[in-house]
FIKEGU-59430 format. One record per atom (N, C-alpha, C): residue number from 1; residue in three letters; atom name; x, z, y. Coordinates in steps of 0.02 Angstrom, whole numbers, always signed. Each point is the difference from the previous one (the first is absolute). Last residue first. Layout:
N
node num NUM residu ALA atome CA x X z Z y Y;
...
END
This chain:
155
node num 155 residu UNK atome N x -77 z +342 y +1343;
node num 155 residu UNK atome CA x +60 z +22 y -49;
node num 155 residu UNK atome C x -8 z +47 y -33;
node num 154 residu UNK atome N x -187 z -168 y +137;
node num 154 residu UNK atome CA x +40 z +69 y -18;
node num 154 residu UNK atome C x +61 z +21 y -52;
node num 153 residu UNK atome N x -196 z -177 y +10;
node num 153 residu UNK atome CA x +57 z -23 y +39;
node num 153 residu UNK atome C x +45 z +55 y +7;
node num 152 residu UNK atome N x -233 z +42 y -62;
node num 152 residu UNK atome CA x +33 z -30 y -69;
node num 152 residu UNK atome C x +67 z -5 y +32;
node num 151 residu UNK atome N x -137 z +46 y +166;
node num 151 residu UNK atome CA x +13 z +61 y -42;
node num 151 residu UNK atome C x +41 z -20 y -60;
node num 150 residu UNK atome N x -65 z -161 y +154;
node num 150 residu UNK atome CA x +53 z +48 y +25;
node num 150 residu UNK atome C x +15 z +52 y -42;
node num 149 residu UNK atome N x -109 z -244 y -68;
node num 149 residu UNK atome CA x +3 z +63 y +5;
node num 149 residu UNK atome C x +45 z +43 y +10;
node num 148 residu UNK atome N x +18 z -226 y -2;
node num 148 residu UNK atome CA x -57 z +21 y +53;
node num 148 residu UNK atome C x -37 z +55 y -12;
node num 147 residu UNK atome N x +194 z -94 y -170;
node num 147 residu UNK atome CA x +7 z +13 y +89;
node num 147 residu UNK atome C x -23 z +1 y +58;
node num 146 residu UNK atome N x +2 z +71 y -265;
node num 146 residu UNK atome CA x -49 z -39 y +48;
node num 146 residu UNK atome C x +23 z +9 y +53;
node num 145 residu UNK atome N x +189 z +51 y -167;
node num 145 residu UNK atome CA x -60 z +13 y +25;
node num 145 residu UNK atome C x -22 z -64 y +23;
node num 144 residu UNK atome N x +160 z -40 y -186;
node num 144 residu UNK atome CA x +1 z +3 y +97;
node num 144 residu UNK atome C x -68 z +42 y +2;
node num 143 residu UNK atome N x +98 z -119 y -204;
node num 143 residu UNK atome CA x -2 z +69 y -3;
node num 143 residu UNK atome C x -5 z +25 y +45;
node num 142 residu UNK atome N x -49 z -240 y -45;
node num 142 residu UNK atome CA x +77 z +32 y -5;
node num 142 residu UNK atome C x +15 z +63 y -11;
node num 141 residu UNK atome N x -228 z -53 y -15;
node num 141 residu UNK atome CA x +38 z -29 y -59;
node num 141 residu UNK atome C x +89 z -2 y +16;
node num 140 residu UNK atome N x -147 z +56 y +185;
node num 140 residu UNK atome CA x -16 z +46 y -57;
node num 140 residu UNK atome C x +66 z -21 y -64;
node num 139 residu UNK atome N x -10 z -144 y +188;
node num 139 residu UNK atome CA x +31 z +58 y -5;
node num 139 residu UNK atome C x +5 z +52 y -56;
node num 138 residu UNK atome N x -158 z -192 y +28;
node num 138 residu UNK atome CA x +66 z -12 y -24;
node num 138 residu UNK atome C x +46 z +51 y +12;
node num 137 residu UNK atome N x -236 z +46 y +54;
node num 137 residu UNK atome CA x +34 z -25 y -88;
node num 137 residu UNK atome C x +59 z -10 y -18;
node num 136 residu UNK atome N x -59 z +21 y +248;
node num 136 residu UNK atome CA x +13 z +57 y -41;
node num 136 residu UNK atome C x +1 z +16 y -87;
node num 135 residu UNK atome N x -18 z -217 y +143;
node num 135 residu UNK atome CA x +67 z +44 y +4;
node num 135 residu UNK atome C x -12 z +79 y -26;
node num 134 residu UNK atome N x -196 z -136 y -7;
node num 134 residu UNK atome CA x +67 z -30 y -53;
node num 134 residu UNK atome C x +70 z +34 y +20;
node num 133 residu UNK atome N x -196 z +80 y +116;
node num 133 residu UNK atome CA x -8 z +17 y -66;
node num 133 residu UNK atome C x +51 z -33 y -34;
node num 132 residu UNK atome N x -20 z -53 y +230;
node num 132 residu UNK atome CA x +45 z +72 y -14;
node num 132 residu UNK atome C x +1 z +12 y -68;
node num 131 residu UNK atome N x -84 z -203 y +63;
node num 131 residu UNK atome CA x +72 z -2 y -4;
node num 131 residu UNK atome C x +6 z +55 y -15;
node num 130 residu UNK atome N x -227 z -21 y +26;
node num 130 residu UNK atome CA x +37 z -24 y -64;
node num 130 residu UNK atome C x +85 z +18 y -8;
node num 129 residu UNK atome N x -115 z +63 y +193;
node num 129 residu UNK atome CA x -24 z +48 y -56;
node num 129 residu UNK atome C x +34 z -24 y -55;
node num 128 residu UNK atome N x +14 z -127 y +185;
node num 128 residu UNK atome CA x +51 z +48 y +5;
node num 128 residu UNK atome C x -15 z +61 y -52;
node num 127 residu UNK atome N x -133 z -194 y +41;
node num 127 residu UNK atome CA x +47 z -1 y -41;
node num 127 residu UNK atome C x +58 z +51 y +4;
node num 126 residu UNK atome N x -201 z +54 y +69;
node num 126 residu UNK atome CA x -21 z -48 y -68;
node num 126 residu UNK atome C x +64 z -10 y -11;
node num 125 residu UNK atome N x -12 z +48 y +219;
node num 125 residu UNK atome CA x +1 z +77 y -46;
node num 125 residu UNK atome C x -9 z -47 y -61;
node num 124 residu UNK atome N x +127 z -147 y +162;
node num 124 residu UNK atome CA x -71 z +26 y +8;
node num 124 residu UNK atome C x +3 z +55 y -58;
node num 123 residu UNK atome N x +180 z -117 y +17;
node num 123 residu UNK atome CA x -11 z -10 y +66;
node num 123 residu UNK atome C x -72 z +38 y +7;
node num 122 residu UNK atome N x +205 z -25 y -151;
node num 122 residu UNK atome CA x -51 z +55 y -2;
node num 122 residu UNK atome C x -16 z +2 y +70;
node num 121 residu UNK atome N x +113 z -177 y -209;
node num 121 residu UNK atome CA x -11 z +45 y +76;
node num 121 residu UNK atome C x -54 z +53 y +7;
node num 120 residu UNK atome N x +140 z -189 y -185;
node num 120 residu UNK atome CA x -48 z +48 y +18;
node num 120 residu UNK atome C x +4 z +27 y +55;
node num 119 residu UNK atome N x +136 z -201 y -129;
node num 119 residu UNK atome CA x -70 z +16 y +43;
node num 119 residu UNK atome C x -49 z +47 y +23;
node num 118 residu UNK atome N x +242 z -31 y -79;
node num 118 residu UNK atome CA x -37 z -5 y -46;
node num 118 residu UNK atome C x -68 z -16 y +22;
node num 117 residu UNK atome N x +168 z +112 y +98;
node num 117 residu UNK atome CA x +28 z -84 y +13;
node num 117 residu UNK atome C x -46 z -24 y -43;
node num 116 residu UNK atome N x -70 z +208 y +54;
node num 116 residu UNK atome CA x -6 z -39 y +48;
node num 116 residu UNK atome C x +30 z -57 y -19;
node num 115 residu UNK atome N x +55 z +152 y -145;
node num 115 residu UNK atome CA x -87 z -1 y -15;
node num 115 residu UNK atome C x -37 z -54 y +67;
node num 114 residu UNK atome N x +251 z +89 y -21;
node num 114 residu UNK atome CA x -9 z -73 y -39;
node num 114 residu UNK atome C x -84 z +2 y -1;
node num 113 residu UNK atome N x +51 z +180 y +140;
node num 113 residu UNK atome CA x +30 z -60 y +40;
node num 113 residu UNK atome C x +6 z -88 y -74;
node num 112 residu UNK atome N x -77 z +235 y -63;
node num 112 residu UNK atome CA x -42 z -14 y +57;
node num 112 residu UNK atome C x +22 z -54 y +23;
node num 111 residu UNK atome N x +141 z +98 y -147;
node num 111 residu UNK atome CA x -59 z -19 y -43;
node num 111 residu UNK atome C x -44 z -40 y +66;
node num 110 residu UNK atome N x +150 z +105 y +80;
node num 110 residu UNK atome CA x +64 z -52 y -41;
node num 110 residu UNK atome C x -76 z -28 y -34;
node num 109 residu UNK atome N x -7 z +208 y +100;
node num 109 residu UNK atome CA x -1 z -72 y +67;
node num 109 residu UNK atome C x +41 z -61 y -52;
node num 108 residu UNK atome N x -34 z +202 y -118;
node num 108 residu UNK atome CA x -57 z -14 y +18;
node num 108 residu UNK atome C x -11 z -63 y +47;
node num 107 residu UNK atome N x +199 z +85 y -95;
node num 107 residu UNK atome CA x -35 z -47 y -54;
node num 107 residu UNK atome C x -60 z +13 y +57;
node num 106 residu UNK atome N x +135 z +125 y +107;
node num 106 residu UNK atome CA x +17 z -68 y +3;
node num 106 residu UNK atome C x -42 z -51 y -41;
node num 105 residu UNK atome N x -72 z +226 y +18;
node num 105 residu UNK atome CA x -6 z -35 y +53;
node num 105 residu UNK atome C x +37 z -56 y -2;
node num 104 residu UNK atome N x +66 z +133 y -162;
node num 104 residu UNK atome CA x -75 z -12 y -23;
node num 104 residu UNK atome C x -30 z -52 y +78;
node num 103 residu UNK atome N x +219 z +104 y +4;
node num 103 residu UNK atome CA x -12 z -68 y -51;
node num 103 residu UNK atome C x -65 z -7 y +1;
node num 102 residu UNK atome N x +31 z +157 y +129;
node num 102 residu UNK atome CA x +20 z -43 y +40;
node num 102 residu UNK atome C x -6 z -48 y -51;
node num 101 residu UNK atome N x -169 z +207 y -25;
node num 101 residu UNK atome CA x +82 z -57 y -8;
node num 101 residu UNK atome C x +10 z -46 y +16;
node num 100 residu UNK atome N x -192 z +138 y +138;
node num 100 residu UNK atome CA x +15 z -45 y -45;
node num 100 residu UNK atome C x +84 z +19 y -42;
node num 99 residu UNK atome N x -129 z +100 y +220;
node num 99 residu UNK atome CA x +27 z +36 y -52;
node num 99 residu UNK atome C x -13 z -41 y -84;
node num 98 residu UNK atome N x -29 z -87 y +233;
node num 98 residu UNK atome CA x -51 z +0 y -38;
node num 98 residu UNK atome C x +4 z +54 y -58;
node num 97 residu UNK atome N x +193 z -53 y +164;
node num 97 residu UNK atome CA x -68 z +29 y +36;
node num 97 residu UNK atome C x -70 z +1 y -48;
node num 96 residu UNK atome N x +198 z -74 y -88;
node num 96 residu UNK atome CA x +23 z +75 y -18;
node num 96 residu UNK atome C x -83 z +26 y +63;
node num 95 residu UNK atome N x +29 z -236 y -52;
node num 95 residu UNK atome CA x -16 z +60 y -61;
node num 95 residu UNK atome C x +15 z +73 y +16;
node num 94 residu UNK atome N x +30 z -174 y +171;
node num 94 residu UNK atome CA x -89 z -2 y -6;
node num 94 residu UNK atome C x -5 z +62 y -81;
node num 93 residu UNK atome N x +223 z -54 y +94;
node num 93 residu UNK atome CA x -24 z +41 y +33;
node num 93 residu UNK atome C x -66 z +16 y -23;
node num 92 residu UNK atome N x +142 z -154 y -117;
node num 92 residu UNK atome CA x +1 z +50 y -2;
node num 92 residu UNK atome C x -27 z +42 y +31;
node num 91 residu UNK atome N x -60 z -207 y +37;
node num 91 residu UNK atome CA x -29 z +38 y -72;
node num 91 residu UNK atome C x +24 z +62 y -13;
node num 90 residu UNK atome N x +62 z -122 y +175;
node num 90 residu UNK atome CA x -45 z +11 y +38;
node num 90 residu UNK atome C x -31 z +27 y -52;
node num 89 residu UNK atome N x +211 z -78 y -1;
node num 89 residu UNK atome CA x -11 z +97 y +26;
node num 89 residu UNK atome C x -74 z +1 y +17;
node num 88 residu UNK atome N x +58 z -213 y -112;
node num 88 residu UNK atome CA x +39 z +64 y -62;
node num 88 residu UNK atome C x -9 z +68 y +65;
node num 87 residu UNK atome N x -139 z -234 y -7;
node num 87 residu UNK atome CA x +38 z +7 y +44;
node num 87 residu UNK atome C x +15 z +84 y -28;
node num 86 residu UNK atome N x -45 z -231 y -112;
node num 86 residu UNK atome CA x -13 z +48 y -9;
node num 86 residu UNK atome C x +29 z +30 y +69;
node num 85 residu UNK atome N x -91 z -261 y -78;
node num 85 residu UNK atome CA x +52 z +42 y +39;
node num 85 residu UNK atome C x -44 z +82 y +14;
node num 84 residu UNK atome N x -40 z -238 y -184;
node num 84 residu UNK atome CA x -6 z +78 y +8;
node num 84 residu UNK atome C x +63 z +5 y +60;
node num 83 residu UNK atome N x -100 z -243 y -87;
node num 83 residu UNK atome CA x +51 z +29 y +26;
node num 83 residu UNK atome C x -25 z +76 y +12;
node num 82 residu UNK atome N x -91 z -208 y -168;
node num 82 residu UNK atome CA x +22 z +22 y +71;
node num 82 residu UNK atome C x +41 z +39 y -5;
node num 81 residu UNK atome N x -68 z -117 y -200;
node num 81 residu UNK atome CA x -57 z +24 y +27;
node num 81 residu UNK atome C x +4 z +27 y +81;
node num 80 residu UNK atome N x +122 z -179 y -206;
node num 80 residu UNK atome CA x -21 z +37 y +42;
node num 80 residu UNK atome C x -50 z +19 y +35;
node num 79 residu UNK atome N x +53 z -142 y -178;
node num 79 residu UNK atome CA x -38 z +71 y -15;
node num 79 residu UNK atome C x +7 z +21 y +48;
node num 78 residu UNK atome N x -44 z -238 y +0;
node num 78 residu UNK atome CA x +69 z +13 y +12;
node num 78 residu UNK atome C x -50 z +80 y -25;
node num 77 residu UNK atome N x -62 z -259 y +49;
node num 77 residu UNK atome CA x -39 z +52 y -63;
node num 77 residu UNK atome C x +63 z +48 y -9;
node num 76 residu UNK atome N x -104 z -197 y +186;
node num 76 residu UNK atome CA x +75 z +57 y -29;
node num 76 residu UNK atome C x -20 z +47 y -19;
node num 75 residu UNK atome N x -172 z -138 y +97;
node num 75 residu UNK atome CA x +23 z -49 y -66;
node num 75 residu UNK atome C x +76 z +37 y -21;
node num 74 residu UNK atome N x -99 z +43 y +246;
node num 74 residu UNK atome CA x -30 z -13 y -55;
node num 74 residu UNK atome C x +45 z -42 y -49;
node num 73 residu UNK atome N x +152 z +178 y +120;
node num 73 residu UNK atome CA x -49 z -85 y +28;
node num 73 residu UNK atome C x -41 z -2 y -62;
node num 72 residu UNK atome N x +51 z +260 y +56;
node num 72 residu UNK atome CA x +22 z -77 y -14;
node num 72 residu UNK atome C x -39 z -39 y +18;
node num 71 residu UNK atome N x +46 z +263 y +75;
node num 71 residu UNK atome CA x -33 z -70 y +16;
node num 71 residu UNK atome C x +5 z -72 y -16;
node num 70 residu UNK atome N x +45 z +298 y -71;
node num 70 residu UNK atome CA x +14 z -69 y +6;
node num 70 residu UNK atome C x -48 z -49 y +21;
node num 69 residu UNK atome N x -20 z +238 y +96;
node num 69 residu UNK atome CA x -29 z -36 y -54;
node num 69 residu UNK atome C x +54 z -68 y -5;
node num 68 residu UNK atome N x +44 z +266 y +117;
node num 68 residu UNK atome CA x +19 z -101 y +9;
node num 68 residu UNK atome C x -18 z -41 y -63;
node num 67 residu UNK atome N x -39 z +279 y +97;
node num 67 residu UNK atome CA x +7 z -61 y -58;
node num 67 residu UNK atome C x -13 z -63 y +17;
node num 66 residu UNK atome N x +84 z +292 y +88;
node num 66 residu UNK atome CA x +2 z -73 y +41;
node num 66 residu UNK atome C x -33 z -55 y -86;
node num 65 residu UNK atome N x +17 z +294 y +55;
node num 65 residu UNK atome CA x +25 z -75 y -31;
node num 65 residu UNK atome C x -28 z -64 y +6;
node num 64 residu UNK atome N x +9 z +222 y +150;
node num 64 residu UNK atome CA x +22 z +13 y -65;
node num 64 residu UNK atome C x +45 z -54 y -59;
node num 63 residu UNK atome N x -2 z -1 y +280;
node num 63 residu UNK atome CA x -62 z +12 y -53;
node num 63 residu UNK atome C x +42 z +1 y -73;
node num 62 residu UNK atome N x +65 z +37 y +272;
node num 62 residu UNK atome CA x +8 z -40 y -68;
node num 62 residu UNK atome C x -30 z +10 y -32;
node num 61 residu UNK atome N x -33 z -67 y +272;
node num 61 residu UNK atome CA x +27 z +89 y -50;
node num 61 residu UNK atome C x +17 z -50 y -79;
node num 60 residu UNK atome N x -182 z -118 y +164;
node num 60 residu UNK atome CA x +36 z +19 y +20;
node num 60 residu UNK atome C x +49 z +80 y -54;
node num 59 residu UNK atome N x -154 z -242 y -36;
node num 59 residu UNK atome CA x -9 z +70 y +8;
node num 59 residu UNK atome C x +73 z +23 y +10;
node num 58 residu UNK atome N x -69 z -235 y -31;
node num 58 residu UNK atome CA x -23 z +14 y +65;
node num 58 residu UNK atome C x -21 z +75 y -14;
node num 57 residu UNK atome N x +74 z -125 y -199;
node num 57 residu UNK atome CA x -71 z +26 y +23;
node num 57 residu UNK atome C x -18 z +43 y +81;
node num 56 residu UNK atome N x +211 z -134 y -83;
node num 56 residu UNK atome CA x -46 z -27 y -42;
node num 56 residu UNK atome C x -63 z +13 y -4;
node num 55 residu UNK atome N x +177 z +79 y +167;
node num 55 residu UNK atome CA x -3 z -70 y +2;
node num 55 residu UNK atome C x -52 z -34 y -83;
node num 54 residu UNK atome N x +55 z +238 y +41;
node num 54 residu UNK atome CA x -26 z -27 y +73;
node num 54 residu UNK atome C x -22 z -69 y -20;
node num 53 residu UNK atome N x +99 z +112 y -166;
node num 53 residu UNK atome CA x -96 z -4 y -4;
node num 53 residu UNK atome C x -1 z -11 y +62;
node num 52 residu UNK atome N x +212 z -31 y -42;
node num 52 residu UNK atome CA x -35 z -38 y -61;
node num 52 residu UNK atome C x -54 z +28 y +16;
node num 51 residu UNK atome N x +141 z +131 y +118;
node num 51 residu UNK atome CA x -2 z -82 y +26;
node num 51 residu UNK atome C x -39 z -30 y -35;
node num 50 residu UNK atome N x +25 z +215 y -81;
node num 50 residu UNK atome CA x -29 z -4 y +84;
node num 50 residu UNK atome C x -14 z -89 y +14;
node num 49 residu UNK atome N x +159 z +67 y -184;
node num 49 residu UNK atome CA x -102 z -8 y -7;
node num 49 residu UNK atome C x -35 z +9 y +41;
node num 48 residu UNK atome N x +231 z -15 y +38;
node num 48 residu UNK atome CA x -10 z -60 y -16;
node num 48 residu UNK atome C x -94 z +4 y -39;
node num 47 residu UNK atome N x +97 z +198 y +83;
node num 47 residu UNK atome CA x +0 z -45 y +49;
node num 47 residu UNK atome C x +1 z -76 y +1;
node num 46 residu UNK atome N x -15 z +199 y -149;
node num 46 residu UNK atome CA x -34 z +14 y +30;
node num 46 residu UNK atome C x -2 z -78 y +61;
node num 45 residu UNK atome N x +115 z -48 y -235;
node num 45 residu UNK atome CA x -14 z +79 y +49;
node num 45 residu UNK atome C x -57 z -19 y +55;
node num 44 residu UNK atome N x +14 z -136 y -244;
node num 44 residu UNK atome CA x +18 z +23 y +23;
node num 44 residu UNK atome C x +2 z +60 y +55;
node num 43 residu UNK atome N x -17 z -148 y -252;
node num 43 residu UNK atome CA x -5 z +69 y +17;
node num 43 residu UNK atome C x +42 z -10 y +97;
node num 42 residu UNK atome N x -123 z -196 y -169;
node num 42 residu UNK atome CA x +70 z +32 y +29;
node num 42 residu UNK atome C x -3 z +80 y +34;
node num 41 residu UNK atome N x -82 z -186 y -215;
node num 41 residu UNK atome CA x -13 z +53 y +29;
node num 41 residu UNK atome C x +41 z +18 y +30;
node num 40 residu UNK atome N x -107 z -209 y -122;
node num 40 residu UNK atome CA x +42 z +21 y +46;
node num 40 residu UNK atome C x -20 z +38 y +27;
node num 39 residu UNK atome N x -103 z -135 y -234;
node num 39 residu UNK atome CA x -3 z +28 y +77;
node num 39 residu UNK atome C x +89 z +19 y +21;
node num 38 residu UNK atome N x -161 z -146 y -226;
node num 38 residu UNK atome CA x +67 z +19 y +48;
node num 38 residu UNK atome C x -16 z +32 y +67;
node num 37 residu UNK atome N x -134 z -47 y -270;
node num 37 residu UNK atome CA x +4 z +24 y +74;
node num 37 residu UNK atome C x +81 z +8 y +32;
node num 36 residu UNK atome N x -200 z -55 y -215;
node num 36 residu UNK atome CA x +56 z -16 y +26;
node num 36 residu UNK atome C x +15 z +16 y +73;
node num 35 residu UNK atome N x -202 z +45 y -129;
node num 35 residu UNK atome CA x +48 z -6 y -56;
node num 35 residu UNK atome C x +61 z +9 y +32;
node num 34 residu UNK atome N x -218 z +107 y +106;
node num 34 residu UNK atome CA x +54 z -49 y +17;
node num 34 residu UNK atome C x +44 z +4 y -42;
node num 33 residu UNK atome N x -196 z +155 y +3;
node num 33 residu UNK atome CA x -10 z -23 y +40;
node num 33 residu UNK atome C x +51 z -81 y +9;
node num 32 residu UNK atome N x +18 z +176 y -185;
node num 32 residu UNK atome CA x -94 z -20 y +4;
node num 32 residu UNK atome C x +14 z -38 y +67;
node num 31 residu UNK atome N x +188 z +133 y +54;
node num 31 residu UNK atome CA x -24 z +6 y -74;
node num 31 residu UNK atome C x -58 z -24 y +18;
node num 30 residu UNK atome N x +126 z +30 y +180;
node num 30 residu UNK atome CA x -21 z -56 y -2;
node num 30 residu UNK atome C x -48 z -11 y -85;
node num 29 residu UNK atome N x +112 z +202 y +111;
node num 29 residu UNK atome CA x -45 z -32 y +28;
node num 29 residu UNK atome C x -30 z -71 y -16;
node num 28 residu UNK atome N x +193 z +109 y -128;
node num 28 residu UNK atome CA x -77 z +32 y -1;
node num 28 residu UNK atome C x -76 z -21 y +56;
node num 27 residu UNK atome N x +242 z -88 y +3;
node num 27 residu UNK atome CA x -34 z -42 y -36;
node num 27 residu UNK atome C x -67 z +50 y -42;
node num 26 residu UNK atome N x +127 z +50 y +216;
node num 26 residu UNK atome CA x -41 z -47 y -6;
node num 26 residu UNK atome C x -10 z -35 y -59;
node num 25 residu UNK atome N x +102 z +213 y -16;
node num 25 residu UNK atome CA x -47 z +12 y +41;
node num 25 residu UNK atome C x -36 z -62 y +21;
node num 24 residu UNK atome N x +198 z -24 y -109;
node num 24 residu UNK atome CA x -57 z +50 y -50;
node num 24 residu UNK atome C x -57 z -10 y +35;
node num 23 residu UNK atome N x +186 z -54 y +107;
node num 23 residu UNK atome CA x -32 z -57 y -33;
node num 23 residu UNK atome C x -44 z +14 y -56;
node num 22 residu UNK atome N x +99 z +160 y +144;
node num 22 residu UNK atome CA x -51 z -67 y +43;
node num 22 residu UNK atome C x -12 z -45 y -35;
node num 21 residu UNK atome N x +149 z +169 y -77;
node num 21 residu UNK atome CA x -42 z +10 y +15;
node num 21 residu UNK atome C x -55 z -31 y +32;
node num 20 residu UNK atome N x +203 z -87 y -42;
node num 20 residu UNK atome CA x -42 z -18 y -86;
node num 20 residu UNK atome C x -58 z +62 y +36;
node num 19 residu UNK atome N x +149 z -13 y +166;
node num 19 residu UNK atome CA x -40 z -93 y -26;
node num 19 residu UNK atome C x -14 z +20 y -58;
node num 18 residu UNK atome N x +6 z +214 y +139;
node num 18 residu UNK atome CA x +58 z -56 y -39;
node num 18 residu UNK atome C x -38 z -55 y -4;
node num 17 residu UNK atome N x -60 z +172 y +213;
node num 17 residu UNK atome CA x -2 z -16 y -90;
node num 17 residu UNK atome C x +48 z -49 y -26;
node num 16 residu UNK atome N x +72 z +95 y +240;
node num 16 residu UNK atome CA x -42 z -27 y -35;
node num 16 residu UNK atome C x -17 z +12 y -60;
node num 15 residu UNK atome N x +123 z +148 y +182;
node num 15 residu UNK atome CA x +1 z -23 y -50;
node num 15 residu UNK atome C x -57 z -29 y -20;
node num 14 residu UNK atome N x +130 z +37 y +260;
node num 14 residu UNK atome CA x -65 z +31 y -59;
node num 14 residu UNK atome C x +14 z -51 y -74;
node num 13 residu UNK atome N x +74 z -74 y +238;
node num 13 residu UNK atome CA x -14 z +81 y +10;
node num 13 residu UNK atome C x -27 z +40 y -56;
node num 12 residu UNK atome N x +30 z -268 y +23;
node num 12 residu UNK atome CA x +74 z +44 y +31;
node num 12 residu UNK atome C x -13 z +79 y -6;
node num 11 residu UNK atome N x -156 z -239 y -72;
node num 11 residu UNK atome CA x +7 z +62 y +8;
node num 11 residu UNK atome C x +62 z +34 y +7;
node num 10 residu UNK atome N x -48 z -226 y -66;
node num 10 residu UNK atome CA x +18 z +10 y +73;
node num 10 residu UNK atome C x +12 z +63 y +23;
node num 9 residu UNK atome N x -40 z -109 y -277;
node num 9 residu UNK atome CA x -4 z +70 y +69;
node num 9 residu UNK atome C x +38 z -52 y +59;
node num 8 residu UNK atome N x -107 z -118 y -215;
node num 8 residu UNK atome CA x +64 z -7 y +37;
node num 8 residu UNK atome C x -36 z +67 y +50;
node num 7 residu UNK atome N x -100 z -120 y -263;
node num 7 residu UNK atome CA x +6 z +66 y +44;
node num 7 residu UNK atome C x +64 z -9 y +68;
node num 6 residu UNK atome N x -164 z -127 y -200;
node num 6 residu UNK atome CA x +87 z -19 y +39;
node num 6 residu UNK atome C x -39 z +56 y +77;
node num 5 residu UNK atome N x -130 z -80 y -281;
node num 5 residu UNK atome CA x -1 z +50 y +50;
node num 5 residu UNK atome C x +81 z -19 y +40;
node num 4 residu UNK atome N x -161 z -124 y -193;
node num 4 residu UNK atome CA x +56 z +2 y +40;
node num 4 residu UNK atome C x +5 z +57 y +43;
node num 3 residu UNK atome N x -145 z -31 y -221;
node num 3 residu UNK atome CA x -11 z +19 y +68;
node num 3 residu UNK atome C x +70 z -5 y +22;
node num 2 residu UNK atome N x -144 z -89 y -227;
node num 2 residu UNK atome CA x +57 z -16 y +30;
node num 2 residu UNK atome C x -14 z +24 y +88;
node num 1 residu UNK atome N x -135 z +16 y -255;
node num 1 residu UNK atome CA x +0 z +11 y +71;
node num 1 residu UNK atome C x +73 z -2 y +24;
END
């Protein structure tokens, strides 16, 4: 298994994970799922993830994490897989309001955002049942609570 991971902050207000933390964290997501893989992860603030979900999902504010599926031309057999934009106060805030770790909340939007460049969604309960069950396997096995349990999520 060969996982590229390229981490760049925009973030100005707060400490990111490391690049070997994110690259743990997406090559556990991808285990059983993708030999080879390149992504891009940019960590940024409140106001460039404001902009990025206005203009990519016509929602207003910033959202957690943004996934930009690669889009090759047929017949480019390339490992990339897209683009992760993290937005770093909207995780810090969402863990300490969920009474999460903030790490444990980062691997969680880190697992969730390659499970989308990957094809999964959770547009209907069927698959949003599946996705939650693989992100909570894959956490488990990092050592993360279930992060759809509040009580487990507790310090």
């Amino acid at each position: 298994m060969v996982i590229d991971v390229h981490v760049e902050s925009a973030w100005m207000g707060g400490a990111a994970p490391s690049e070997t933390d994110f690259s743990r964290w997406v090559a556990a997501a991808l285990a059983g799922r993708r030999e080879d893989a390149e992504v891009a992860i940019r960590i940024v603030g409140t106001d460039e993830g404001a902009a990025l979900n206005r203009r990519y999902r016509n929602r207003e504010g910033p959202t957690n994490v943004l996934s930009f599926p690669a889009e090759l031309p047929p017949g480019v057999d390339l490992p990339l897989i897209g683009d992760l934009v993290i937005c770093g106060p909207v995780v810090a805030a969402e863990a300490v309001e969920q009474g999460k770790p903030v790490e444990a909340h980062w691997a969680h939007l880190t697992v969730h955002g390659i499970l989308h460049l990957i094809g999964f969604d959770h547009q209907n309960d069927t698959e949003a049942d599946e996705m939650e069950g693989m992100e909570i396997v894959i956490l488990a096995e990092l050592g993360y609570p279930d992060p759809y349990n509040q009580q487990d999520s507790l310090h």
